[in-house]
N, C-alpha and C positions, 0 to 999 in steps of 0.2 A: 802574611800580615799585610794589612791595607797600608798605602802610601802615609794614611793620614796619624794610622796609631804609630807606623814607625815612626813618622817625624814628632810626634807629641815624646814617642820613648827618646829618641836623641834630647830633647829637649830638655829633658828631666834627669838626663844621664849625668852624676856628678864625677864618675872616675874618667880622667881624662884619657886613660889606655879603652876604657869601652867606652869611649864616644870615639875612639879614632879605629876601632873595629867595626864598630856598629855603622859609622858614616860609611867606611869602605866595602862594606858588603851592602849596604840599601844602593850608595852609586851603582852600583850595578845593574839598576833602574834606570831607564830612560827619563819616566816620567821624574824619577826625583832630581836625577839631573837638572831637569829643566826649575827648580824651584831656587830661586836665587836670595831667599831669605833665611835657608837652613843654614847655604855655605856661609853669608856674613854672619851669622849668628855662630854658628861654629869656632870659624876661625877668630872671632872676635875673644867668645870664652877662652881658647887655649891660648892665644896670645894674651891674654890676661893674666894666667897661669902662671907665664912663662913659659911653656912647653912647644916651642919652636920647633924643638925637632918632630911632633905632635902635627904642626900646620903643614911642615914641609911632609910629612908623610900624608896629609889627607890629600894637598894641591900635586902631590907628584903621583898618587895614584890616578888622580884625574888625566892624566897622560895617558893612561891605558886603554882613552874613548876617542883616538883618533878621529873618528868619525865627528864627532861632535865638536872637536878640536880643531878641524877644516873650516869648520864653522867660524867665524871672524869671532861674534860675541862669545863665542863660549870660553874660548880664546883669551882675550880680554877680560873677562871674568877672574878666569886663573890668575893672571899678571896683577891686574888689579887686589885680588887677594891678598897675593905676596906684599905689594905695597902698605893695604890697610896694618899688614903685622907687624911693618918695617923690616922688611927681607927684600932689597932692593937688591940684592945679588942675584938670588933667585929670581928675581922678578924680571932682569936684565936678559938671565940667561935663558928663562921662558919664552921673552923678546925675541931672543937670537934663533931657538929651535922653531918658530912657525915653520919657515919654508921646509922642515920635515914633517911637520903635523900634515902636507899638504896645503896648509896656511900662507898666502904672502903676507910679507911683514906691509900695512899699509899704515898712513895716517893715524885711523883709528886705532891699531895696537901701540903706534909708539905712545899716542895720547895716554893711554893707559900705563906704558911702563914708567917705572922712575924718570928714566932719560927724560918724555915728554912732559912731566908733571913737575921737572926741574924749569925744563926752559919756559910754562907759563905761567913759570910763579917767579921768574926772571925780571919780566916784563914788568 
């Protein structure tokens, strides 16, 4: 299936257990990895739902692409997800695992987790 009709079929997908299959088996794509409008659009619907355990199951598969996860923004992406849902726990503790993604924890990830998004709304 081409990148473009999987993401139109996520998009259309209303049962919230096949969209969190169908997102985890198309990640499996590099290239859909790189599309950063499916995940908020994703995460946004099921956090809508209510189906939290739905978000933390698509953002904790995303752990399985170390590679990409080494990667500062992809990174950040994750954390930030968790935040959009209000799972600042999880979003915390995504924070604390970079330095085994091969990730250092820098500026930019804490900006993105709760911790950082507390203190510049502090100010």
């Amino acid at each position: 299936m081409s990148l473009k009709s999987t993401m139109n079929m996520l998009f259309k997908e209303r049962d919230p257990d096949k969209l969190v299959d169908g997102f985890k088996l198309a990640s499996e794509s590099y290239r859909f990895r790189c599309r950063h409008r499916i995940y908020e659009a994703t995460v946004r619907r099921l956090t809508a739902s209510g189906r939290f355990d739905a978000v933390e199951a698509v953002l904790e598969h995303q752990k399985h692409f170390a590679a990409d996860l080494s990667r500062e923004r992809f990174g950040v992406r994750v954390i930030t997800l968790y935040g959009k849902a209000g799972m600042a726990g999880q979003a915390a503790a995504t924070f604390d695992q970079h330095p085994s993604f091969g990730c250092p924890r820098s500026v930019t990830s804490f900006n993105g987790s709760p911790c950082g998004r507390l203190r510049r709304c502090s100010r």
